[in-house]
Each structure stands twice: as structure tokens, then as C-alpha cells.
mmCIF file of the N, C-alpha and C atoms, coordinates in Angstrom:
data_MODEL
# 
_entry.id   MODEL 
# 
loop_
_atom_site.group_PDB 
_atom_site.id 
_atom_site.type_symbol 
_atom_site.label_atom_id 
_atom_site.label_alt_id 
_atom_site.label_comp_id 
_atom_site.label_asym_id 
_atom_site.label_entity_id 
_atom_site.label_seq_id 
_atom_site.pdbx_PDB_ins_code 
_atom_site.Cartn_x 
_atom_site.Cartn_y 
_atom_site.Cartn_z 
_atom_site.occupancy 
_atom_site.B_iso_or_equiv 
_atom_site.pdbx_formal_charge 
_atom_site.auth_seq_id 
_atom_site.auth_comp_id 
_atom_site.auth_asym_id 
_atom_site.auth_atom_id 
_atom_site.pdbx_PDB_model_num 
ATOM 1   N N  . UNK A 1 1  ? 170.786 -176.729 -56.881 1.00 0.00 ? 1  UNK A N  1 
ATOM 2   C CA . UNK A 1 1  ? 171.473 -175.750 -56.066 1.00 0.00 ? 1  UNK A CA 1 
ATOM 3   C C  . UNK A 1 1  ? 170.447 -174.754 -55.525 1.00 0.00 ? 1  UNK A C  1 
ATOM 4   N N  . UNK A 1 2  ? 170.607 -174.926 -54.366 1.00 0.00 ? 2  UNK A N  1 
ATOM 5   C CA . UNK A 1 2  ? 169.622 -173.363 -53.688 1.00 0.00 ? 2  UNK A CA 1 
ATOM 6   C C  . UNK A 1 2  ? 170.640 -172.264 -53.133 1.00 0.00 ? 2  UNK A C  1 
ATOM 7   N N  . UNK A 1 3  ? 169.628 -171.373 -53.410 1.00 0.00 ? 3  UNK A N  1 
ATOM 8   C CA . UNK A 1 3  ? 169.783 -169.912 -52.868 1.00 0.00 ? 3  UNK A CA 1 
ATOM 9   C C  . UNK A 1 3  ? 169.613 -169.447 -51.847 1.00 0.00 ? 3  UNK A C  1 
ATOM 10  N N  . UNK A 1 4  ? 170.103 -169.629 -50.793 1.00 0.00 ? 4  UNK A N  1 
ATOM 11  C CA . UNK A 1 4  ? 169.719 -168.982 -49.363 1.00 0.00 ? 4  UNK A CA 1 
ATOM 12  C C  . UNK A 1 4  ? 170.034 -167.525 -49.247 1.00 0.00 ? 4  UNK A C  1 
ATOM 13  N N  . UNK A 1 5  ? 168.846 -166.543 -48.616 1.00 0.00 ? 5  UNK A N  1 
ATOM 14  C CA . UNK A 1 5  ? 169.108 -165.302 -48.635 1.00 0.00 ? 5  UNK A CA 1 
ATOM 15  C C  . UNK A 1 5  ? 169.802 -165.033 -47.237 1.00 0.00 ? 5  UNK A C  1 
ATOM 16  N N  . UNK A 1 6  ? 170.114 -164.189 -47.068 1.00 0.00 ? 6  UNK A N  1 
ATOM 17  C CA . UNK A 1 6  ? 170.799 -163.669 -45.185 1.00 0.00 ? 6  UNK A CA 1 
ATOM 18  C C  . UNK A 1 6  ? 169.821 -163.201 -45.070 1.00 0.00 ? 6  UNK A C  1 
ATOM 19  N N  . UNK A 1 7  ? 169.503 -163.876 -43.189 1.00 0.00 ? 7  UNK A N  1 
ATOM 20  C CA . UNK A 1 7  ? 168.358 -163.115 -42.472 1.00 0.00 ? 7  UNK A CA 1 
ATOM 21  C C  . UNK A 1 7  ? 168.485 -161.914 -42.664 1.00 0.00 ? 7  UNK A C  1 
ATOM 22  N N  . UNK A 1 8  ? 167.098 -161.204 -42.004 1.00 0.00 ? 8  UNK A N  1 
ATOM 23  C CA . UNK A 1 8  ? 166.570 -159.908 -41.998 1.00 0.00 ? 8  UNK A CA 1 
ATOM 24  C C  . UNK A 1 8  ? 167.175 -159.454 -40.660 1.00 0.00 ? 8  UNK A C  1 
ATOM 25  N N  . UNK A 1 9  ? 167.923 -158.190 -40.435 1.00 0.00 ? 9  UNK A N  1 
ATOM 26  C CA . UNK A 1 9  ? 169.026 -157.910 -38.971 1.00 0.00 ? 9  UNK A CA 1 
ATOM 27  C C  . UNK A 1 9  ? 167.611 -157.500 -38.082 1.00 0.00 ? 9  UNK A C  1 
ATOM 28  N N  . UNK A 1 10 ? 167.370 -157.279 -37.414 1.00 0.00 ? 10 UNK A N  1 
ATOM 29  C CA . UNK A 1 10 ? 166.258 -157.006 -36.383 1.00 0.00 ? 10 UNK A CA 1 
ATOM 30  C C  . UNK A 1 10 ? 166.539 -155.859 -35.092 1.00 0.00 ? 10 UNK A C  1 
ATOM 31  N N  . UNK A 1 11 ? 165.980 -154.619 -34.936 1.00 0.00 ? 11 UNK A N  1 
ATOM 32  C CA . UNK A 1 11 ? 166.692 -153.486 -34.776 1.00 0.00 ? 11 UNK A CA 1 
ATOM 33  C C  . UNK A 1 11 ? 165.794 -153.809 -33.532 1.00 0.00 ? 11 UNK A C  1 
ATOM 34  N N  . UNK A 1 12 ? 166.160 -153.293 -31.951 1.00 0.00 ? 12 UNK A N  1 
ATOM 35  C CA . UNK A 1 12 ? 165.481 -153.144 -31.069 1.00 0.00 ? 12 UNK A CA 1 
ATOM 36  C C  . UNK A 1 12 ? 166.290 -151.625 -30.192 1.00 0.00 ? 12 UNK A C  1 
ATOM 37  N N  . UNK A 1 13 ? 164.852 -150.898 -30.306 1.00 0.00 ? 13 UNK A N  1 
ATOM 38  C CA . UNK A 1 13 ? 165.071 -149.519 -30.153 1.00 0.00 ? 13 UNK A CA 1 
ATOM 39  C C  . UNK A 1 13 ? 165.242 -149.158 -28.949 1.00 0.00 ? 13 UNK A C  1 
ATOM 40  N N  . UNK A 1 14 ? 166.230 -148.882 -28.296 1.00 0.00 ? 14 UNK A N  1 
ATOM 41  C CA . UNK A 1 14 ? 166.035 -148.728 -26.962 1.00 0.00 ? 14 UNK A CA 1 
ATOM 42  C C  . UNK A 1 14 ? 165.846 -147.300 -26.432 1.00 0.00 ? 14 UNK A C  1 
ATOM 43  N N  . UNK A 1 15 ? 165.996 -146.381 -27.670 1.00 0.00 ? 15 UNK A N  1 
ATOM 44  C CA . UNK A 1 15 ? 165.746 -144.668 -27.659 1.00 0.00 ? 15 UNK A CA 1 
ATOM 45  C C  . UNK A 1 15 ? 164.320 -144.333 -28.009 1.00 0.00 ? 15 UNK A C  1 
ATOM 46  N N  . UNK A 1 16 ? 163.856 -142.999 -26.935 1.00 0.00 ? 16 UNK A N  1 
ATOM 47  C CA . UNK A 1 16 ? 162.164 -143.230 -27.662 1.00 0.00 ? 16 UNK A CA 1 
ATOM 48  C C  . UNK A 1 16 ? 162.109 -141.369 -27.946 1.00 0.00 ? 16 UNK A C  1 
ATOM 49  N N  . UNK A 1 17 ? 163.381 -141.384 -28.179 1.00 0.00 ? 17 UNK A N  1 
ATOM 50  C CA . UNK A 1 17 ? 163.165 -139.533 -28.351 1.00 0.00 ? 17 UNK A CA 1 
ATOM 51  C C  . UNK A 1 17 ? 163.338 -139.534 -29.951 1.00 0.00 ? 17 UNK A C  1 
ATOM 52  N N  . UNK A 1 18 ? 162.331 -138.349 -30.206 1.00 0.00 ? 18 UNK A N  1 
ATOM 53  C CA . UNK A 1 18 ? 162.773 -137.873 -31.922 1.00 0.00 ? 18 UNK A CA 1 
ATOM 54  C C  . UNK A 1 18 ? 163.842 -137.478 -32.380 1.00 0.00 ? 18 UNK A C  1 
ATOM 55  N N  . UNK A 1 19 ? 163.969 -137.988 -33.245 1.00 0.00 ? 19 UNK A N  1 
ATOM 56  C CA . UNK A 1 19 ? 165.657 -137.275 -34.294 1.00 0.00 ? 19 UNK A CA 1 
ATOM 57  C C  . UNK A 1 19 ? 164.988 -136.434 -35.260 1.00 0.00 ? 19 UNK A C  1 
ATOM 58  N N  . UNK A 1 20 ? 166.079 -135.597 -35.570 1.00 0.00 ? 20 UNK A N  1 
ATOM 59  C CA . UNK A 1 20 ? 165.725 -134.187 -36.680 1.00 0.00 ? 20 UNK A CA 1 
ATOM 60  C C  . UNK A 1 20 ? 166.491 -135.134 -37.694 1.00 0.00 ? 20 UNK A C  1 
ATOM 61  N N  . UNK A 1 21 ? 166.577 -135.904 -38.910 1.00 0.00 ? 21 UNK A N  1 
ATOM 62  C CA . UNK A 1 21 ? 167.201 -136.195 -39.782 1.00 0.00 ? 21 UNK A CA 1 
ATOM 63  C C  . UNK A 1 21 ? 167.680 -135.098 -40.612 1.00 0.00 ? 21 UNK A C  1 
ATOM 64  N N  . UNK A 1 22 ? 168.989 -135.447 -41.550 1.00 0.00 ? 22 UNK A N  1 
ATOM 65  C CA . UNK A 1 22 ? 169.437 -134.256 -42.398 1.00 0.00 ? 22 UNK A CA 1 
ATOM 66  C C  . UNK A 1 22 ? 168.549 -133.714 -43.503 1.00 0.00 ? 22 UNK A C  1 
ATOM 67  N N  . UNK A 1 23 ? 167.555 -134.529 -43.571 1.00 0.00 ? 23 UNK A N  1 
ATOM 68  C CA . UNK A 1 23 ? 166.501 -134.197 -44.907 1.00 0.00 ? 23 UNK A CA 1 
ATOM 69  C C  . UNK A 1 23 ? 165.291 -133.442 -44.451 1.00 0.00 ? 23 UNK A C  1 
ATOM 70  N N  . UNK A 1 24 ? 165.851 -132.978 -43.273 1.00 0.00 ? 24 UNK A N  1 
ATOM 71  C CA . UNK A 1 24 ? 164.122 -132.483 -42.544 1.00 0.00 ? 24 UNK A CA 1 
ATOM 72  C C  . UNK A 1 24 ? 163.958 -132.994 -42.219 1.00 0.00 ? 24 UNK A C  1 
ATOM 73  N N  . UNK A 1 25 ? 163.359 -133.758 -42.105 1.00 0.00 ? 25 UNK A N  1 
ATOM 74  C CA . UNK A 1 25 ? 161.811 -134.924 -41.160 1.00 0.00 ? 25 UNK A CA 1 
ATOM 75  C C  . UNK A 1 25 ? 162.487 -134.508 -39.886 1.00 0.00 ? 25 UNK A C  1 
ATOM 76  N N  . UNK A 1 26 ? 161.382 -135.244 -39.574 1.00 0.00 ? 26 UNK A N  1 
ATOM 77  C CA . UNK A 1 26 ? 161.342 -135.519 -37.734 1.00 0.00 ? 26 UNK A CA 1 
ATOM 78  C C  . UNK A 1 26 ? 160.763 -137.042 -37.968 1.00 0.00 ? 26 UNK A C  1 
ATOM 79  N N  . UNK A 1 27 ? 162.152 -138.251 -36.998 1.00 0.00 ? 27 UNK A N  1 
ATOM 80  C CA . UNK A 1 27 ? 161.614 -139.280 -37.024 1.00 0.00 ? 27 UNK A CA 1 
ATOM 81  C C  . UNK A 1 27 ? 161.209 -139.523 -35.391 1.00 0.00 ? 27 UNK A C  1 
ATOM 82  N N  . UNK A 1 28 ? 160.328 -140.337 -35.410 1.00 0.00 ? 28 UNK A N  1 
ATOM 83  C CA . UNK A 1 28 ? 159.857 -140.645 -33.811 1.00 0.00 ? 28 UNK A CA 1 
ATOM 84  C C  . UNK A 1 28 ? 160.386 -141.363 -33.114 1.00 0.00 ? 28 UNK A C  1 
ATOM 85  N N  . UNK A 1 29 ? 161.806 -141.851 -34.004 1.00 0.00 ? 29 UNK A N  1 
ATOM 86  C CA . UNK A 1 29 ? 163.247 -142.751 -33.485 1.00 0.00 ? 29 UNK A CA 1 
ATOM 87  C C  . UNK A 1 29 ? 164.446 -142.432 -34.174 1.00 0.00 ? 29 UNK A C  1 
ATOM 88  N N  . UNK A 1 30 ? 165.238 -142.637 -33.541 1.00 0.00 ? 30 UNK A N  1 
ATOM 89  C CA . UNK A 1 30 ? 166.520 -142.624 -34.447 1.00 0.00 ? 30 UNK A CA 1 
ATOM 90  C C  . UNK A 1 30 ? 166.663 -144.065 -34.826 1.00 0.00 ? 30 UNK A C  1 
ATOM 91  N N  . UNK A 1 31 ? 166.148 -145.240 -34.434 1.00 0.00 ? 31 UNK A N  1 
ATOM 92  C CA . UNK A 1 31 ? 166.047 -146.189 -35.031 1.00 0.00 ? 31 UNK A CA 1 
ATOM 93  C C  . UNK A 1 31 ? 165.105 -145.912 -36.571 1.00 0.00 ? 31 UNK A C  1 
ATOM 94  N N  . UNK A 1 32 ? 164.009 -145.285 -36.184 1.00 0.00 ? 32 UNK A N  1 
ATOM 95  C CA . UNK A 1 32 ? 163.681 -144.954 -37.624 1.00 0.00 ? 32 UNK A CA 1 
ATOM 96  C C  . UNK A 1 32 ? 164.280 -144.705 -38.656 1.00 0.00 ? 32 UNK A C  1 
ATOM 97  N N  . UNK A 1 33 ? 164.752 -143.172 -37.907 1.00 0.00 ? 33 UNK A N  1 
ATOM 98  C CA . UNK A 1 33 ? 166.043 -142.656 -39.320 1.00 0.00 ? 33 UNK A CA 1 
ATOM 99  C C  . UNK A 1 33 ? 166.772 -143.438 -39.652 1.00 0.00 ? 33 UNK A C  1 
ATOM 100 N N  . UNK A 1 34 ? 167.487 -144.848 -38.799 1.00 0.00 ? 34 UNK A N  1 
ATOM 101 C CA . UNK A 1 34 ? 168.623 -145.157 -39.100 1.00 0.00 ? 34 UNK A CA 1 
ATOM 102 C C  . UNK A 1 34 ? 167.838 -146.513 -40.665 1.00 0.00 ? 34 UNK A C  1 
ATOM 103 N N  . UNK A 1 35 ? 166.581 -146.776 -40.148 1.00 0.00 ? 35 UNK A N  1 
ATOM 104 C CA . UNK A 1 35 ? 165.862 -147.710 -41.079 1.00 0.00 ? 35 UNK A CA 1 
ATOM 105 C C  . UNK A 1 35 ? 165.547 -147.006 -42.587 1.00 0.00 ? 35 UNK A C  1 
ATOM 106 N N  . UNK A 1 36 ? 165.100 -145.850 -42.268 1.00 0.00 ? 36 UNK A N  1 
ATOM 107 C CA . UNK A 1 36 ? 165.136 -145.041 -43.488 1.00 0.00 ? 36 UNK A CA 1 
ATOM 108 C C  . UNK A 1 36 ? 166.588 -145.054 -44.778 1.00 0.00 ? 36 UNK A C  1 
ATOM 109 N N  . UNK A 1 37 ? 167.482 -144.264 -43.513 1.00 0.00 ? 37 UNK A N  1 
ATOM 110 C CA . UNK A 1 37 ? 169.187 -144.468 -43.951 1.00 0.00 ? 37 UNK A CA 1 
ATOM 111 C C  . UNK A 1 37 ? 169.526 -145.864 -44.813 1.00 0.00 ? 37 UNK A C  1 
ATOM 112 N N  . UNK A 1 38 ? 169.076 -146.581 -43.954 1.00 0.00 ? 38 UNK A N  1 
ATOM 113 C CA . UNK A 1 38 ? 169.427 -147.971 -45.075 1.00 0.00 ? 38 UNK A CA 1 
ATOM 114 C C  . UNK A 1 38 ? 168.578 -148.483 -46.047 1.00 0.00 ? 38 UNK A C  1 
ATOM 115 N N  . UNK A 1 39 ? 167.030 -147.839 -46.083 1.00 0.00 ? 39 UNK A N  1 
ATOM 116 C CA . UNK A 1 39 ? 166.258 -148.238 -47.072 1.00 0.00 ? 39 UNK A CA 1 
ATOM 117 C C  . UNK A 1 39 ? 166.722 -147.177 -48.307 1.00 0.00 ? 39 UNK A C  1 
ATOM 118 N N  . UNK A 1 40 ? 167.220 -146.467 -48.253 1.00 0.00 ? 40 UNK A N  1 
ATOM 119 C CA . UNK A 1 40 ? 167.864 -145.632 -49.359 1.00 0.00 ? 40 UNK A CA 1 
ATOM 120 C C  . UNK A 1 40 ? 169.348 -146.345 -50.075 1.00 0.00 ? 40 UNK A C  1 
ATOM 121 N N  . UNK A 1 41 ? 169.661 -146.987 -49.369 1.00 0.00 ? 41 UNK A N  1 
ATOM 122 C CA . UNK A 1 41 ? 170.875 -147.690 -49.619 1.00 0.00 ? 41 UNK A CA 1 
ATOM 123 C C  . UNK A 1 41 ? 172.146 -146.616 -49.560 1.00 0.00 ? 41 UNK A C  1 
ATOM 124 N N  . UNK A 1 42 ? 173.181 -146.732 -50.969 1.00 0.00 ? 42 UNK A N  1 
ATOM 125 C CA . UNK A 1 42 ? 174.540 -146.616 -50.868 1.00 0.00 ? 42 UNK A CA 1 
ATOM 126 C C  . UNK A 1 42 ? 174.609 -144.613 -50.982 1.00 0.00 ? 42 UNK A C  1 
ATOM 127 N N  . UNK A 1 43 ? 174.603 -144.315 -50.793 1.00 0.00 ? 43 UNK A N  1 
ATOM 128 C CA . UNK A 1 43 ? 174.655 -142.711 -50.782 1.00 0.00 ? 43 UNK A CA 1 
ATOM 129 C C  . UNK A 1 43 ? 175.444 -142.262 -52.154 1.00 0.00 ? 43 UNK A C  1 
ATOM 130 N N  . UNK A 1 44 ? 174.811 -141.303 -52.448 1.00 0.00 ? 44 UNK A N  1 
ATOM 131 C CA . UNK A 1 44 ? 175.884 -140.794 -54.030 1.00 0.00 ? 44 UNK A CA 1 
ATOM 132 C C  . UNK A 1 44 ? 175.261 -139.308 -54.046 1.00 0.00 ? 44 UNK A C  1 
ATOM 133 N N  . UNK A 1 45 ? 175.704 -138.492 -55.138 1.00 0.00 ? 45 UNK A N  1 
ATOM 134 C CA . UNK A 1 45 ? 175.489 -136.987 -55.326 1.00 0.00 ? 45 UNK A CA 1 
ATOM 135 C C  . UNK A 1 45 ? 173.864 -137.061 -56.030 1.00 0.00 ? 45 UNK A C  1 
ATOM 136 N N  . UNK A 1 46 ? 173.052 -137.588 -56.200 1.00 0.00 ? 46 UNK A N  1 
ATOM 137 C CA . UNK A 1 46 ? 171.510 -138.045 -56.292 1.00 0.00 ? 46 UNK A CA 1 
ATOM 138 C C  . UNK A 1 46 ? 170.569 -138.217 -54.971 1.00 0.00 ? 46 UNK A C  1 
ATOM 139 N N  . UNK A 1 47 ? 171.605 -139.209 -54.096 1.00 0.00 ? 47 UNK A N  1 
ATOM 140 C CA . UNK A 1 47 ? 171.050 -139.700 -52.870 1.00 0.00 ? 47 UNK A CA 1 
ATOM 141 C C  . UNK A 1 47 ? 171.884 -139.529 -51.583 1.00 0.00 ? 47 UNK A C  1 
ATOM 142 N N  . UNK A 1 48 ? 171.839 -138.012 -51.194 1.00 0.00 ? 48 UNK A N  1 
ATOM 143 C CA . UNK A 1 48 ? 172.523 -137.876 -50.279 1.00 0.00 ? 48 UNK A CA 1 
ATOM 144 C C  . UNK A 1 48 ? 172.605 -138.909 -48.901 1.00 0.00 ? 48 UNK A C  1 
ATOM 145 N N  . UNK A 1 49 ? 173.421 -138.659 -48.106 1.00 0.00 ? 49 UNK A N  1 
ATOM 146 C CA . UNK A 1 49 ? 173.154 -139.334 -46.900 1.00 0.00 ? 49 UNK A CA 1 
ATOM 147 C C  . UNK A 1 49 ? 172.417 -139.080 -45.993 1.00 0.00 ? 49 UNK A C  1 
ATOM 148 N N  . UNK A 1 50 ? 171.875 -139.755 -45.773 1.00 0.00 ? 50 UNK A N  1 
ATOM 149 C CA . UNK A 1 50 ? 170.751 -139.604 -44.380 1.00 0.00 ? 50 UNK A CA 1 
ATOM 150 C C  . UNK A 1 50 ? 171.465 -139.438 -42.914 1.00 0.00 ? 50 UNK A C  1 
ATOM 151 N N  . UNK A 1 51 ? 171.514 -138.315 -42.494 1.00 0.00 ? 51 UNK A N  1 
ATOM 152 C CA . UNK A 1 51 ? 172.487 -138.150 -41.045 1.00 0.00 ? 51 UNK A CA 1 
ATOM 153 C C  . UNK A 1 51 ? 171.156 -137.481 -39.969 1.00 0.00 ? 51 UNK A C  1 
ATOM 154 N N  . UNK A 1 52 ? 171.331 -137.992 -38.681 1.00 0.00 ? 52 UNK A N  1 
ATOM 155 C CA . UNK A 1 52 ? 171.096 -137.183 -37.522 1.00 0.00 ? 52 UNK A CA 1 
ATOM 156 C C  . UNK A 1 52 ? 171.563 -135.582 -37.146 1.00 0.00 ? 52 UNK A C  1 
ATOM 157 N N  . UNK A 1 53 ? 170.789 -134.616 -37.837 1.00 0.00 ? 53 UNK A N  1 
ATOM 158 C CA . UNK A 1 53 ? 170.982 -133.412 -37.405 1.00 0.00 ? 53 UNK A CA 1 
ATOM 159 C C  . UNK A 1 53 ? 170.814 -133.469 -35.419 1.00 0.00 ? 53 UNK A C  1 
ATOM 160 N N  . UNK A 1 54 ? 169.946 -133.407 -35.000 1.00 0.00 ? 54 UNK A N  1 
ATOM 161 C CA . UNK A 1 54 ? 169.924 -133.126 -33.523 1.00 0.00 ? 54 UNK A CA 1 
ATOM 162 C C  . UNK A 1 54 ? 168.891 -133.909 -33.062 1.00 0.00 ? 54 UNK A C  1 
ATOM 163 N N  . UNK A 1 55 ? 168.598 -134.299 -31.488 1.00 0.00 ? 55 UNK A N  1 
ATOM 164 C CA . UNK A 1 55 ? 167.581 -134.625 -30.986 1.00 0.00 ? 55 UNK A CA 1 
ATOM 165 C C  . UNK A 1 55 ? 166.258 -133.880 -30.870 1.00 0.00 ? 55 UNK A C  1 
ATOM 166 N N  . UNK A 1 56 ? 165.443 -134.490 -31.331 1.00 0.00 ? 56 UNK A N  1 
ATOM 167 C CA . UNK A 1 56 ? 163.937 -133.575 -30.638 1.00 0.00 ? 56 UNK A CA 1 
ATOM 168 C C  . UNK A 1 56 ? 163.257 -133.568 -32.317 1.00 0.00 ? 56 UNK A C  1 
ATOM 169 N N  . UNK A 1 57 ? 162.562 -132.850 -32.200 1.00 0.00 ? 57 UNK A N  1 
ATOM 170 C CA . UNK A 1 57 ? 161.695 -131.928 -33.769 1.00 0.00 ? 57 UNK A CA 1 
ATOM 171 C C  . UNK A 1 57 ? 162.631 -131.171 -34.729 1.00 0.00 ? 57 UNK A C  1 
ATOM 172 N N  . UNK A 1 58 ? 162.216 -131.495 -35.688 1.00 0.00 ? 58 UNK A N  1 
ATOM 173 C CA . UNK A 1 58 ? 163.037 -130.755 -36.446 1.00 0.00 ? 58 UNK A CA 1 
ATOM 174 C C  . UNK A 1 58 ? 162.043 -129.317 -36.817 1.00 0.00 ? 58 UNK A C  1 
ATOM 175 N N  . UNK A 1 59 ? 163.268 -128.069 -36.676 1.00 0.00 ? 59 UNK A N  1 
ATOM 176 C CA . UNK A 1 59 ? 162.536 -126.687 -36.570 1.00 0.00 ? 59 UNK A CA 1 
ATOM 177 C C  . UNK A 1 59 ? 161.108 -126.394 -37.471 1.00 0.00 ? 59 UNK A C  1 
ATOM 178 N N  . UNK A 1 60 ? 161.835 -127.062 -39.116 1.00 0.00 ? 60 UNK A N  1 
ATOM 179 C CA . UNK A 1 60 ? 161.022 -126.763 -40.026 1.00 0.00 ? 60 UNK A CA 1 
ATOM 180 C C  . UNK A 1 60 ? 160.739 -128.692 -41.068 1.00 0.00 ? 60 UNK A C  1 
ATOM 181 N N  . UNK A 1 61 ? 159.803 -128.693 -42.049 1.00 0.00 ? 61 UNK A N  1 
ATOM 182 C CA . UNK A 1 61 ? 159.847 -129.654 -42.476 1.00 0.00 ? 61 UNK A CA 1 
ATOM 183 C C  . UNK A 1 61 ? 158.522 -130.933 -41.934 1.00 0.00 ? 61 UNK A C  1 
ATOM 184 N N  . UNK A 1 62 ? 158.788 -131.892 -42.307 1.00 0.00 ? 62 UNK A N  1 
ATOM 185 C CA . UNK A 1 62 ? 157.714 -132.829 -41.656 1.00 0.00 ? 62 UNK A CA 1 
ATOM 186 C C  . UNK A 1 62 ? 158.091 -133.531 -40.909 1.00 0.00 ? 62 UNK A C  1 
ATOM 187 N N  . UNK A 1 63 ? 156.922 -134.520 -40.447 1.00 0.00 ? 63 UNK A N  1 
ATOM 188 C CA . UNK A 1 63 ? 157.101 -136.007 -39.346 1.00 0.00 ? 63 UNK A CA 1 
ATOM 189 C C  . UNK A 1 63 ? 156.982 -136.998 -40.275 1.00 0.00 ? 63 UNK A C  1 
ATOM 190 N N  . UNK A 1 64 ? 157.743 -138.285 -40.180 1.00 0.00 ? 64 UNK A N  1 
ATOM 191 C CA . UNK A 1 64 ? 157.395 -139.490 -40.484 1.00 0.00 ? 64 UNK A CA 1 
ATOM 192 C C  . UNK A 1 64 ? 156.930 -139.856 -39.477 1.00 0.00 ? 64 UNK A C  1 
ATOM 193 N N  . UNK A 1 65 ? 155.309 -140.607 -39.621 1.00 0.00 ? 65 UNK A N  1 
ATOM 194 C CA . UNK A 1 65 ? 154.885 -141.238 -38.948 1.00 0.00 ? 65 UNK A CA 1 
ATOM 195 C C  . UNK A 1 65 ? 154.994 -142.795 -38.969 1.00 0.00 ? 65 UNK A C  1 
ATOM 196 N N  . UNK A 1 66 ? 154.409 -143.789 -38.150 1.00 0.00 ? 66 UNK A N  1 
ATOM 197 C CA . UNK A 1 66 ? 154.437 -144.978 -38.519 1.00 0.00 ? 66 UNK A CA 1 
ATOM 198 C C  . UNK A 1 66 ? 152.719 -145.148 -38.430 1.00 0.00 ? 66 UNK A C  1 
ATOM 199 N N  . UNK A 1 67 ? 151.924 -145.688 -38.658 1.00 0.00 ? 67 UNK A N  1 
ATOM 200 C CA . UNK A 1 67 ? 150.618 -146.413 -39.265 1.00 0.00 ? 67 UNK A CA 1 
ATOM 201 C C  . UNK A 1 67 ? 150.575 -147.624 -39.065 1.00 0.00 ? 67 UNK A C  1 
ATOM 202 N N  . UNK A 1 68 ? 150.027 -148.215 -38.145 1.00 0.00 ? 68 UNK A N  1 
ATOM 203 C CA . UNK A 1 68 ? 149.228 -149.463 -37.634 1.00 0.00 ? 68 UNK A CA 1 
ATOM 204 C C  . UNK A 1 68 ? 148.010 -150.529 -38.246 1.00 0.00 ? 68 UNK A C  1 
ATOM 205 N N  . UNK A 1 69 ? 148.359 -151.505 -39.610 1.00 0.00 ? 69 UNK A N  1 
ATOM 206 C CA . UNK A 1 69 ? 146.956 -151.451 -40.246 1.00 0.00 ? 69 UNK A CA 1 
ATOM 207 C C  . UNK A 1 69 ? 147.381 -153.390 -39.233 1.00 0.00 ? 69 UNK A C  1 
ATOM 208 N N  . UNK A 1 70 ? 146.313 -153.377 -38.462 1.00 0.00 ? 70 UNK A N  1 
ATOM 209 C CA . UNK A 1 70 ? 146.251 -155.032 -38.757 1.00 0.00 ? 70 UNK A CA 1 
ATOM 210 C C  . UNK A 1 70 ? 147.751 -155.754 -38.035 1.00 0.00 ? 70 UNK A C  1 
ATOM 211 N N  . UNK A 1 71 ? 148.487 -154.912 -37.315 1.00 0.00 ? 71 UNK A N  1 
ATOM 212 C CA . UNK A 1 71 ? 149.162 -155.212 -36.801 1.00 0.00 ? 71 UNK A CA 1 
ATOM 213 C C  . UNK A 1 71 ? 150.874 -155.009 -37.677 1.00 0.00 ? 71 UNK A C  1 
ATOM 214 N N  . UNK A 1 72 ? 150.687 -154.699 -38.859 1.00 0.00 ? 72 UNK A N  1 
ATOM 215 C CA . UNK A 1 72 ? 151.671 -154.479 -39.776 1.00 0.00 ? 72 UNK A CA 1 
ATOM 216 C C  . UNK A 1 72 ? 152.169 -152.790 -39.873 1.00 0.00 ? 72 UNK A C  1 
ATOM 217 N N  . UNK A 1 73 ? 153.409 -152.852 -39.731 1.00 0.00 ? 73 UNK A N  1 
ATOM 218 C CA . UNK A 1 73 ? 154.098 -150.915 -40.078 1.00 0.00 ? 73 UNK A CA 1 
ATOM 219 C C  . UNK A 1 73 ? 153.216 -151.218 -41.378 1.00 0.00 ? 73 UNK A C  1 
ATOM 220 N N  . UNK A 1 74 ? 152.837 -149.649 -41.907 1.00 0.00 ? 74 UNK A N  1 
ATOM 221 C CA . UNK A 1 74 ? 152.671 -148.851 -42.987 1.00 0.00 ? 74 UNK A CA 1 
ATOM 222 C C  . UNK A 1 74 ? 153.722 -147.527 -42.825 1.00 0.00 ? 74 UNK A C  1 
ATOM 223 N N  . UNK A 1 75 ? 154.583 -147.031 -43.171 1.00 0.00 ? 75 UNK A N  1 
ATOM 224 C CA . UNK A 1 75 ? 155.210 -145.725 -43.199 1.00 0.00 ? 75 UNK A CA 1 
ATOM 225 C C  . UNK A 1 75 ? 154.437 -144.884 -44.156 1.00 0.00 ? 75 UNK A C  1 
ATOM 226 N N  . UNK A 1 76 ? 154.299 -143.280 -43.259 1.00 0.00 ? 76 UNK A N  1 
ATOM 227 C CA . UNK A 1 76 ? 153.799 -142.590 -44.096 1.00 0.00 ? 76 UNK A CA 1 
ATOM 228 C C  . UNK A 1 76 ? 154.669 -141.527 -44.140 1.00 0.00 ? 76 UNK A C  1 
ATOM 229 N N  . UNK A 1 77 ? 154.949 -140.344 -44.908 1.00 0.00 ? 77 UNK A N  1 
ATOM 230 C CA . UNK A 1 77 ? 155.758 -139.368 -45.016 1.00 0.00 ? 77 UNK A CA 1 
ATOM 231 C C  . UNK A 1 77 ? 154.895 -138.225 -45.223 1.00 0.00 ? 77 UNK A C  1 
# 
């Protein structure tokens, strides 16, 4: 018996403006945030939810960047 996993969904960004996420950051997509959002998984009183505060920079807080090694994302925070 094999195990087949479900493909990997494949996000194509068609927004190139920054989102302020609810945790602070500033992502350089809202496709980002939304990749972030789901790499955190199911939300609970530990792991809040990851929401879109507003477009642009966020006032205070950091950037997630993305990092280019070799043709592969690295995320940095």
C-alpha cells in the first residue's frame, strides 16, 4: 500500500504592494503574509491569527525579507 501526499497549492502573486500584518511585520506581499498565515497553521490563544492590518509599511516593528541563495527562498525575519 502507498501513501500519496496532496500536491503542494502554488500561490501566484499578482499584488506587489506591502501588507502591515497583525503581528507587526511588514510583508513585501500579502501573498507572503498569507504564506506565513498558513505556515503557522490552526490559530489558538498561543498562536494568534495572522490578519492584514493595512496596505503599505507597517508604522512600527520589522520587514520580512525574502533571501536569494542559489536560486532557492531563504526567509529571514
Amino acid at each position: 500500500m502507498s501513501l500519496q501526499s496532496e500536491p503542494e497549492s502554488v500561490c501566484v502573486c499578482r499584488v506587489s504592494k506591502m501588507a502591515c500584518g497583525s503581528d507587526g511585520v511588514t510583508y513585501p506581499t500579502i501573498c507572503e503574509l498569507n504564506e506565513e498565515a498558513a505556515r503557522r497553521g490552526k490559530p489558538d490563544k498561543f498562536n494568534p491569527q495572522l490578519l492584514m492590518k493595512y496596505w503599505g509599511p507597517c508604522k512600527e516593528g520589522t520587514v520580512a525579507e525574502n533571501i536569494f541563495d542559489n536560486g532557492k527562498s531563504l526567509e529571514k525575519f
